[in-house]
N, C-alpha and C positions, 0 to 999 in steps of 0.2 A: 411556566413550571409552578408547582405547588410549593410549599414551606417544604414540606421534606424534601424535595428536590433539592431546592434549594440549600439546607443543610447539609446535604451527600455532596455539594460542591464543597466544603469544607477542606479536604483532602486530597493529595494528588492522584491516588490511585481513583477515589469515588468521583473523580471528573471525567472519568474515562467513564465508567456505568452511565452517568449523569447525562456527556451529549449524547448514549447510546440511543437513537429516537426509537421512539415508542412506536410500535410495528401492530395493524391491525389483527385481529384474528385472523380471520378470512388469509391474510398470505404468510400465517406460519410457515406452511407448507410449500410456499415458491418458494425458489431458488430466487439465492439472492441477487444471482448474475448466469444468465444465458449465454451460450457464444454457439451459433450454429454457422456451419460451412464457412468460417470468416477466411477470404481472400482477402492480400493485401499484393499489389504488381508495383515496382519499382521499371519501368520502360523495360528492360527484360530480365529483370532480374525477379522472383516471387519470393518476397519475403515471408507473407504466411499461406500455408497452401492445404484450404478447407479445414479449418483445425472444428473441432468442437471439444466445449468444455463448457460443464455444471458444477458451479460454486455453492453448495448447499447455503445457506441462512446460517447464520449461527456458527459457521467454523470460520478456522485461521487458515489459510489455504497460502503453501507455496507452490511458487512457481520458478522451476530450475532452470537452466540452462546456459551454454557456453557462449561468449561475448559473439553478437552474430546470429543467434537462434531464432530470433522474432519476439522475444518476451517484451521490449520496450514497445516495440512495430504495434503486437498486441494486446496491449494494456492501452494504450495510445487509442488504437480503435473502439475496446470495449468501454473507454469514457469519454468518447466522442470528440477528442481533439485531432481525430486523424480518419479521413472519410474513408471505410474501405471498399475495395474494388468488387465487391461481391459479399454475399451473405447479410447473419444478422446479428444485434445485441438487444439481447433485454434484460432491463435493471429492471427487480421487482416485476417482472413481468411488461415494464414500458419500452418499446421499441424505440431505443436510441436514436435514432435517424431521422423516425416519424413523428416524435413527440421529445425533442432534447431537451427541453427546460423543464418537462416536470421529471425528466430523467435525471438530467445531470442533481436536481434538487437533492437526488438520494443518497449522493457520493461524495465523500471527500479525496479528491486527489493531489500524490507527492509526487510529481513526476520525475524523470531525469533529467538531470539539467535544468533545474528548477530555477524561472526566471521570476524574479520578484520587483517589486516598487522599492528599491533598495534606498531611496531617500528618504523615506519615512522610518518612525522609527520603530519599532519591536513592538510597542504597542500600539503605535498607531497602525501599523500592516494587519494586526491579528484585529480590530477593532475594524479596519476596512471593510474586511471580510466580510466579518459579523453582518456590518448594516447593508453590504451588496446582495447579501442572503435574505434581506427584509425582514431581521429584524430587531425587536426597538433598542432605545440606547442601555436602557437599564441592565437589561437581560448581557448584552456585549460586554457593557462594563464588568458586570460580574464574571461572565464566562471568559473573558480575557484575562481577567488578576488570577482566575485558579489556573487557566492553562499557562503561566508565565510562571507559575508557583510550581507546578505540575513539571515544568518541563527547567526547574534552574536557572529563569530568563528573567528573574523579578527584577537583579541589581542591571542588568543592561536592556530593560526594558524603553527607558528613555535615549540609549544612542542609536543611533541611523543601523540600519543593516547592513548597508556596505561596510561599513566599518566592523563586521560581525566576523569570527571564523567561521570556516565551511561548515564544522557541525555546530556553530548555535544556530547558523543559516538553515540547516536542514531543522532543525527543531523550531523555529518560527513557522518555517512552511509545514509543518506538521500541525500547529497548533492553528494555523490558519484553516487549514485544509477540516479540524475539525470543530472550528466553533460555532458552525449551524449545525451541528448534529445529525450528521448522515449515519442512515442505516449499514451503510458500505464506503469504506475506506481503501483503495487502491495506491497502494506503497511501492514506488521501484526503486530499489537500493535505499531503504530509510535508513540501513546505518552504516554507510560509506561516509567517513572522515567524522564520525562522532566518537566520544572518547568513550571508554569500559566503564567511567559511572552514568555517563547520560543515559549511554544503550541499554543499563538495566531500570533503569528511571523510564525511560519506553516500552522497556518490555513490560516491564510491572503495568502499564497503563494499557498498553494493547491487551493485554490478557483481561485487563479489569474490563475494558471496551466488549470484547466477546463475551463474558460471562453476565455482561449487563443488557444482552441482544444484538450485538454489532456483528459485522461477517469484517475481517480483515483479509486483503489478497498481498503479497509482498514477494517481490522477487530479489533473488539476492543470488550470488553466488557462494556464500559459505553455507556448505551443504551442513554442517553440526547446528549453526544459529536455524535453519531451517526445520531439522531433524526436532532440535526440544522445543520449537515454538509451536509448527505448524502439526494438524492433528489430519491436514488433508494433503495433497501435494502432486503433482505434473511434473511431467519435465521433457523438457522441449529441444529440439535440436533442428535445423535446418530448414526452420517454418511449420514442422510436425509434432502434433505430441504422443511422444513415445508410451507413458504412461500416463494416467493419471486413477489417483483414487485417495485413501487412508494413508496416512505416511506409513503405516503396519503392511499394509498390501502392497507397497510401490515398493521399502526397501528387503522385503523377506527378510530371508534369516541371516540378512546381511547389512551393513551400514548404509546412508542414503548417500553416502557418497562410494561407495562400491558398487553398488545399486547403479549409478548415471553413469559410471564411469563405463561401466557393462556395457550398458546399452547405447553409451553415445560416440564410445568407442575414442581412437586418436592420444589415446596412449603409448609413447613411443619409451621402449628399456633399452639404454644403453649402459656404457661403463664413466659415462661422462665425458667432460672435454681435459683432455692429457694435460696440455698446455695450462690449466687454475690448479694444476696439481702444485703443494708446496716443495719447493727442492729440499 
């Protein structure tokens, strides 16, 4: 990184710009994640069944769907930790499968169920990261003290993970996930058990990430946190995607959660249960 780079780490929003990596000319224009015909078979169950989906560069893209849908199935596939039964992925144009390492290089992943080195500690995890990603100590050191400043983690930096709650746990693997500076970040549920100032302390930084060249993909089931973050959006139900486009075009002249609800149907109106009635 240059002096001014280095400067723009100063702050917790300009660390998000800062690991946005630097994206040649030449693949402005790619999409920052391909998914064609992705098949995924469970012995006979089909989890995902030929989906395809184009993640432009440059957007915040969600991805909906109801517990069951295939959104973790396919995220799982399109960053290579889950071999699928057919089809393809390409990140940056790299074909996942045929060439993973200089694939996966491009990505930072939060998966579900995020298993960590939980005996180290907060900053030693985000510092492992660093030099597994090859590179040198200097640069870790610094990009670890801003994402630990970045993400509220500075005074529990030195205790163990395990000892962590769920959401400082999910914001360490966040900041792991981005201290080599992937072009493309892949988030399933980033803010499941994180408290309403961390999540705006991420959001602030996600936003700062894309407006600095980063593509973020994040699935979640709260269609509102989707709705103001995301400016693209899918949504998925039974291994297929129902829609996807603008989050303008997916939920019309209607909310995005009126919109899924439409289309994905299993809405049931009743008068409730008699019986929780108060006497």
């Amino acid at each position: 990184m240059d002096d001014s780079t280095e400067q723009s780490l100063s702050t917790p929003v300009s660390t998000a710009e800062a690991v946005a990596a630097e994206v040649p000319a030449e693949a402005l224009h790619r999409p920052a994640l391909e998914i064609q015909n992705l098949v995924k078979a469970f012995k006979d169950k089909i989890a995902v069944d030929g989906i395809n989906l184009t993640i432009p560069r440059g957007s915040f893209f969600g991805l909906v769907g109801r517990n069951g849908a295939g959104k973790t199935t396919s995220l799982s596939m399109a960053t290579g930790m889950l071999r699928p039964t057919a089809g393809t992925v390409l990140i940056d144009g790299i074909n996942v499968w045929e060439n993973p390492q200089s694939a996966k290089s491009k990505i930072g992943v939060l998966p579900d169920g995020v298993f960590l080195f939980d005996k180290l500690t907060g900053e030693q995890l985000i510092t492992y990261a660093g030099l597994l990603h090859g590179l040198d100590r200097a640069t870790v050191a610094q990009r670890t003290a801003d994402l630990l400043a970045a993400l509220d983690l500075t005074e529990a930096a030195g205790r163990r993970v395990r000892d962590y709650s769920a959401g400082m746990t999910k914001k360490v693997a966040l900041a792991a996930a981005m201290i080599h500076a992937p072009s493309l970040l892949v988030l399933d549920e980033p803010f499941e058990a994180v408290d309403p100032v961390s999540a705006s302390n991420i959001q602030d930084i996600l936003r700062a990430y894309v407006q600095g060249g980063g593509t973020v993909i994040l699935s979640s089931h709260v269609m509102d946190l989707v709705q103001r973050l995301c400016d693209h959006v899918a949504i998925m139900s039974d291994g297929h995607i129902l829609a996807a486009g603008t989050t303008d075009e997916v939920r019309g002249d209607s909310s995005l959660e009126d919109r899924f609800v439409e289309l994905v149907g299993g809405r049931k109106i009743s008068e409730g249960i008699s019986w929780l009635k108060s006497s």
